[in-house]
N, C-alpha and C positions, 0 to 999 in steps of 0.2 A: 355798090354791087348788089345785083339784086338774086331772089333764092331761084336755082333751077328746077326744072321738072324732076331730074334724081334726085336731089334735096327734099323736095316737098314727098314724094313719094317715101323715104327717106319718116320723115317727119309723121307721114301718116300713120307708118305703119309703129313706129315707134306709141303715138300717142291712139292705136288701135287695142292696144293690150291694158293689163288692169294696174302699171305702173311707170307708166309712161313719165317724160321729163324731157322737154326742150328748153332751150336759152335762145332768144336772138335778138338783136339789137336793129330797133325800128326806129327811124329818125332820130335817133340820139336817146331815145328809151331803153332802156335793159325790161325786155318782155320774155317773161316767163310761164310759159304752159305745164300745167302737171293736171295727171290723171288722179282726181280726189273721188272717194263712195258718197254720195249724197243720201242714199235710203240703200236697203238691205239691197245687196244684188244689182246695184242702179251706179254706174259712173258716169263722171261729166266731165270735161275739160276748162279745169279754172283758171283766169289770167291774171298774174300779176305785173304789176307795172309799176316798174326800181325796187321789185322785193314786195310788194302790197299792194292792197288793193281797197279802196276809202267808198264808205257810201254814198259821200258827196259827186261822186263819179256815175253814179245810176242814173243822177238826174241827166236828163238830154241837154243840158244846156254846157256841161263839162268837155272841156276840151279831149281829156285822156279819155273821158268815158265812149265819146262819138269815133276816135280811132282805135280803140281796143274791146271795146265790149259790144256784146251781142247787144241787138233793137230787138225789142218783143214789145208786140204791138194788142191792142185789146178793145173792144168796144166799151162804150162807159155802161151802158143799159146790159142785160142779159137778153138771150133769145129770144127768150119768154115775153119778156117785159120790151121789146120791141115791136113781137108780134102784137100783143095785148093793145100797145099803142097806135100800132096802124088800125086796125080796128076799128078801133074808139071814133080815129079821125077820119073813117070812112071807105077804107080797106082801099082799093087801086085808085079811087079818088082823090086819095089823101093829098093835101097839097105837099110840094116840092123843098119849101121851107122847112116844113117837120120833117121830111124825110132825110134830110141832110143834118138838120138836128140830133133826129134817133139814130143815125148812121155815124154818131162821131167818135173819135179811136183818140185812145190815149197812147204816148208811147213810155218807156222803161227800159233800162239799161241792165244787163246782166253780163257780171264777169263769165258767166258759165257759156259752154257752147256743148253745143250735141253732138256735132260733125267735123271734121278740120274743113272739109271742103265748103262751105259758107264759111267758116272761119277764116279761111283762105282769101275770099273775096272780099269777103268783107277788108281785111287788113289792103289787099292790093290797093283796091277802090281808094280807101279813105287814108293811105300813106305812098310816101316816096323812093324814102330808100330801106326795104328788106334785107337781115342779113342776117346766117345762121351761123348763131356762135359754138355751142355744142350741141347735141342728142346724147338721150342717158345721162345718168345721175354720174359725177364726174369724185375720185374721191377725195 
């Protein structure tokens, strides 16, 4: 059974406020969303997956990590230090080589999310069966 649009809508609005709390069970995982304060005045939406969440999972090659957690992606060089290099090797001349070189992206897994809605998609994308077990902290 998969979540509906009043569901997810539902869901949104629950994890839009500063203590939010969903349960729902994805593929046979028990995934849990709660609204945690990261920095003064700053929330995010953190996942747990069966009750925790391990840092062996950030690496991209983790199976729980690639259906439950956020991709953030980054270049290896900084702005600067890519500018500084095209340069060097000749500015719009530069060969094609370096440029695919200086242009390369690491990626990283974070339980955190900013949004439900990439959250959203993300979860559709990269699993089968969705399913919403409660909203709100249950007592």
């Amino acid at each position: 059974m998969t979540i509906t649009k009043e569901q997810w809508v539902q869901v949104e609005a629950e994890l839009s406020g500063s203590w939010g709390h969903v349960e729902m069970l994805i593929d046979g995982f028990k995934v849990t969303l709660k609204i945690e304060r990261i920095k003064s005045l700053k929330y995010t939406i953190v996942t747990y997956v069966n009750g925790q969440w391990c840092g062996k999972w950030m690496n991209p090659d983790s199976d729980e990590g690639k259906r439950f957690f956020c991709p953030k992606s980054s270049f290896l060089l900084s702005t600067k230090s890519r500018a500084d290099l095209i340069k060097l090797y000749g500015g719009k001349r530069c060969p094609k080589a370096k440029l695919e070189e200086l242009n390369k992206k690491y990626t990283t897994l974070s339980p955190c999310w900013n949004n439900v809605k990439s959250m959203r998609r993300h979860f559709e994308k990269n699993n089968q069966n969705l399913e919403l077990v409660s909203i709100g902290y249950q007592p």
